[in-house]
Each structure stands twice: as structure tokens, then as C-alpha cells.
C-alpha positions in Angstrom: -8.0 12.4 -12.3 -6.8 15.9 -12.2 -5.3 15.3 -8.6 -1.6 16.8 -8.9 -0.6 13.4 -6.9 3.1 12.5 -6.2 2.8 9.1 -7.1 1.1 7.6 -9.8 -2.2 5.7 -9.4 -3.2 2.6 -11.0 -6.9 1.7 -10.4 -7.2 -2.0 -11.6 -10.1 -4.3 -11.8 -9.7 -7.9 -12.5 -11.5 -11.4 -12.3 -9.7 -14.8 -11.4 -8.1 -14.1 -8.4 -8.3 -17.5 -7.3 -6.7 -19.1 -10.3 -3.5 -17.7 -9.2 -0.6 -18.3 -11.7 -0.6 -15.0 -14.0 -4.1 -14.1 -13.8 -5.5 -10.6 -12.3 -3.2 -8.9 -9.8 -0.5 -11.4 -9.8 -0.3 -10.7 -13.2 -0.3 -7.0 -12.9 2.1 -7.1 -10.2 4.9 -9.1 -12.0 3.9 -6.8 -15.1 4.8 -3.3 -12.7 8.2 -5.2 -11.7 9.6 -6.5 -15.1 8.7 -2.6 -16.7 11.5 -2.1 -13.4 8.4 0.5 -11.7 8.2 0.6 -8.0 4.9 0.0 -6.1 4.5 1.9 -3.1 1.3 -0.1 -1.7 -1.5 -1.9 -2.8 -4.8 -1.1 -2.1 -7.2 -3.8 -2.5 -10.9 -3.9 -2.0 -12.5 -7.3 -2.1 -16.3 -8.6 -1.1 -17.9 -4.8 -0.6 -21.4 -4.2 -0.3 -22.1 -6.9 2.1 -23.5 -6.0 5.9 -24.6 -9.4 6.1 -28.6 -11.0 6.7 -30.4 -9.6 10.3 -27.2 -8.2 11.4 -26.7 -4.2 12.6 -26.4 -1.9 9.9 -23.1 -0.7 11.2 -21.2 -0.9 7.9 -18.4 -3.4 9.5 -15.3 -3.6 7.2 -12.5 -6.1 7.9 -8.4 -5.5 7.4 -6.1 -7.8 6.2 -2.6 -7.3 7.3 0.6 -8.8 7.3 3.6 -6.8 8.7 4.8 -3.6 10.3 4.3 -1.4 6.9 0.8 -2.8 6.3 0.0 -1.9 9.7 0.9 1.4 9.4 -1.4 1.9 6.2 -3.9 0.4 9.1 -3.2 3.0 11.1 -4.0 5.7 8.3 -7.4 4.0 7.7 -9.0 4.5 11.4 -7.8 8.1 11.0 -9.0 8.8 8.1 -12.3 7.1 8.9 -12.4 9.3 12.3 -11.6 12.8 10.3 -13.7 12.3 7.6 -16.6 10.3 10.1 -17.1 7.7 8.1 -18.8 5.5 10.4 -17.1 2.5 9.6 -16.3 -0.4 12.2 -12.7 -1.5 11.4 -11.5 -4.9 12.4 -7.9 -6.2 12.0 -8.4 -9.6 11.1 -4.1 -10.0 10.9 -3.5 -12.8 8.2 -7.0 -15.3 8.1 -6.4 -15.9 4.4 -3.4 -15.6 3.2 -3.4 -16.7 -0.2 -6.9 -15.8 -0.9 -7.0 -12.6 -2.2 -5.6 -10.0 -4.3 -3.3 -8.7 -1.9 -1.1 -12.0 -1.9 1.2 -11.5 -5.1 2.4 -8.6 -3.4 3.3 -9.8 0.1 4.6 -12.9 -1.7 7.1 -10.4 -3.6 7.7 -8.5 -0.4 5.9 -5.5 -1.1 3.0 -3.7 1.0 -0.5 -4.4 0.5 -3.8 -4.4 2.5 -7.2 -5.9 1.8 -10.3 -4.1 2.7 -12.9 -7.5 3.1 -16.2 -6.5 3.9 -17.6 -7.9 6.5 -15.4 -11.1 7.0 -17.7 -14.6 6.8 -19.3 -13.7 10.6 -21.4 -11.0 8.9 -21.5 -11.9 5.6 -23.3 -14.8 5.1 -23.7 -15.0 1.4 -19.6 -14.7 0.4 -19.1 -16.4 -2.9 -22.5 -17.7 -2.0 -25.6 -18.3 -4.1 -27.3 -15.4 -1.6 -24.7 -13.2 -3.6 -27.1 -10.9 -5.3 -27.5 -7.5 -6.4 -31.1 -7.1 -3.3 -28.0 -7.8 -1.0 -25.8 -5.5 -1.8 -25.1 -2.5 0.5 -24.2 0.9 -1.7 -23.8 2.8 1.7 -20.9 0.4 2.5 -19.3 -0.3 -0.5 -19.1 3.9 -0.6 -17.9 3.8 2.5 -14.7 1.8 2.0 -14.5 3.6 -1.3 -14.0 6.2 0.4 -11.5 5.5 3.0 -9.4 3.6 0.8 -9.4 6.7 -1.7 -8.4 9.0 1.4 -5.5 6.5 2.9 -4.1 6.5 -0.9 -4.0 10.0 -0.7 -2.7 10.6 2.5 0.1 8.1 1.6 0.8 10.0 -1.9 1.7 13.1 0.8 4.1 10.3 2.9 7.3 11.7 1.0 10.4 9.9 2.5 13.7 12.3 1.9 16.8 10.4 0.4 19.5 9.3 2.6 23.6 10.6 1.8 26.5 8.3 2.2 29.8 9.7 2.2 33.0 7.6 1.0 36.4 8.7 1.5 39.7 7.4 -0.1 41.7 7.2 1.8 40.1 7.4 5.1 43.1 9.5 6.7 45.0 12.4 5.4 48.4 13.8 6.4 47.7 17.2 7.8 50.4 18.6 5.4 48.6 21.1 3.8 49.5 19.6 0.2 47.8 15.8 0.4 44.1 15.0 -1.4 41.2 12.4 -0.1 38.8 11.6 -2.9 35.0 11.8 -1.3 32.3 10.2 -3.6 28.3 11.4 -1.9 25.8 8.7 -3.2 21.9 10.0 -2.8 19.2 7.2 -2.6 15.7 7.0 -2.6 13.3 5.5 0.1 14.0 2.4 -2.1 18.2 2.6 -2.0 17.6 3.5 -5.8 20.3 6.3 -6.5 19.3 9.5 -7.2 21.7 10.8 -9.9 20.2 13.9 -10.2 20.7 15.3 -6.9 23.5 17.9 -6.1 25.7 17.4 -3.2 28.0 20.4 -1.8 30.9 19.3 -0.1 32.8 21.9 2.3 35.7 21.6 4.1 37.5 23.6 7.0 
């Protein structure tokens, strides 16, 4: 909590994902919008703790993704399970469930998310099953993805995309007279096209 992050975190828990309408993330999400807050990614862990019944203890951990930008957060998580030897077995699993899970409010609304599942239904036999019990659950990989998740989150709060300068000029030519003016307005946006009315911009001129 005393992390001097960039980026503010939200770590939410919630029940009802399934109910859809404005229960757990969906509601959350549309909640961050309407306050007019921008959501970088979403992180979202679902089903951890599960290795599955006579199956290798090699803490498997599928991800759900759904475009270019989720892909890159896909990217972060086998690094950061490489430099910090996690020992996890990632599998991209693209788009099985698309509605089925957390992250679906925001790729509905166009924003980034990935799901963390673990161990999709091949090695986890007892998913929103009555075999769903504390004796089955796997600390070692629920810490695991913890863990990486926590690290891609972080390496993503570093991910600092610099603002972008447009230059308008009225009027576009000017007599080379020595005495006539061309008004030149500099807008500065964000990685989000949100201006940035705080910046200064130097014009010079030769």
C-alpha cells in the first residue's frame, strides 16, 4: 500500500458474476466510467487454487485474451513469470468464454482486460462443481498467480506513454513580408487523446 505507483490501484472483490446486469465488475466498471476515471487494464483472477484431481502438480494457469493490447499484458506475464521463476505453465486459451467472467464488462466497453483461470476445465475437474472444497484447493498456485498478476500490474504502472503535440496554424501560409502574423495553437494529449492543459509548449521560430 505504500508503493509510490503511478496509477492508482483498485483491488476489488465481488460475487455474482454470472448475473450480469449491474452486479460485481460490471457494476464497478460502469461506476469508474460515469465518476469520468480512466481504467488502464483490468486484472482479473478467477477459479485459483485448483491443479486439478491425479493431474501433475505443475501449477498450470490459463489466459484469457481478446485483442492486441490484452496480448501484450500476455506478454508481460511470461516475463514476469521467467524473471521472478515462478514456475507457472501459461496457456493462452484466446477467447473460450467470452461472457463468462469478470473480464467481460470491460472488453464489452472496449477497454483492456485479462483473466487469469486456473487451470481451464481439462485440469480442473471440480469448477463450479460440488468437488469445490477447501481439501482441493492449491495455496502454492493461487500464490503463484497472485503473484504474477501483482508483478504484471506493476510493470504496467512503469508503462508511462508520453503525450503527443499537434500543431495548428491559421493561416497555413504567410507572406514572407516581414510584417504578416499566423496564429499557431499546440494541443497536448494523453495516451487517451484527453488534453493535457497543464503542459507548456515553446514555440520558436527562425
Amino acid at each position: 500500500r505504500n508503493y509510490p505507483s503511478r496509477y492508482s490501484m483498485t483491488f476489488a472483490l465481488w460475487v455474482g458474476e454470472e448475473t450480469g446486469g449491474f452486479a460485481g465488475s460490471y457494476h464497478h466498471v460502469d461506476q469508474m466510467i460515469a465518476e469520468g476515471k480512466q481504467i488502464k487494464v483490468g486484472l482479473n483472477i478467477d477459479n485459483m487454487g485448483q491443479i486439478g484431481i491425479g493431474t501433475p502438480n505443475y501449477y498450470r494457469n490459463d489466459i484469457w485474451t481478446n485483442n492486441a493490447d490484452s496480448l501484450r499484458v500476455w506478454d508481460i506475464m511470461n516475463l514476469v513469470n521467467n524473471q521472478y521463476s515462478l514456475g507457472l505453465t501459461l496457456v493462452n486459451n484466446g477467447t473460450p468464454c467470452t461472457a463468462c467472467s469478470d473480464h467481460y464488462p470491460y472488453w464489452q466497453r472496449g477497454l483492456t482486460a485479462v483473466t487469469s483461470v486456473g487451470g481451464w476445465t481439462p485440469s480442473s475437474p471440480n469448477y463450479h462443481q460440488c468437488g469445490d472444497v477447501v481439501a482441493a484447493y492449491d495455496s502454492t498456485q493461487a500464490t503463484k498467480v497472485t503473484q504474477q498478476n501483482l508483478a504484471t500490474a506493476l510493470k504496467l504502472d512503469l508503462d508511462v506513454v508520453p503525450p503527443t503535440v499537434t500543431l495548428a496554424l491559421s493561416s497555413n501560409t504567410v507572406p514572407a513580408n516581414g510584417s504578416s502574423t499566423v496564429i499557431a495553437t499546440a494541443t497536448v494529449r494523453d495516451s487517451n487523446n484527453n488534453p493535457l492543459t497543464s503542459e507548456t509548449v515553446t514555440f520558436t521560430t527562425s
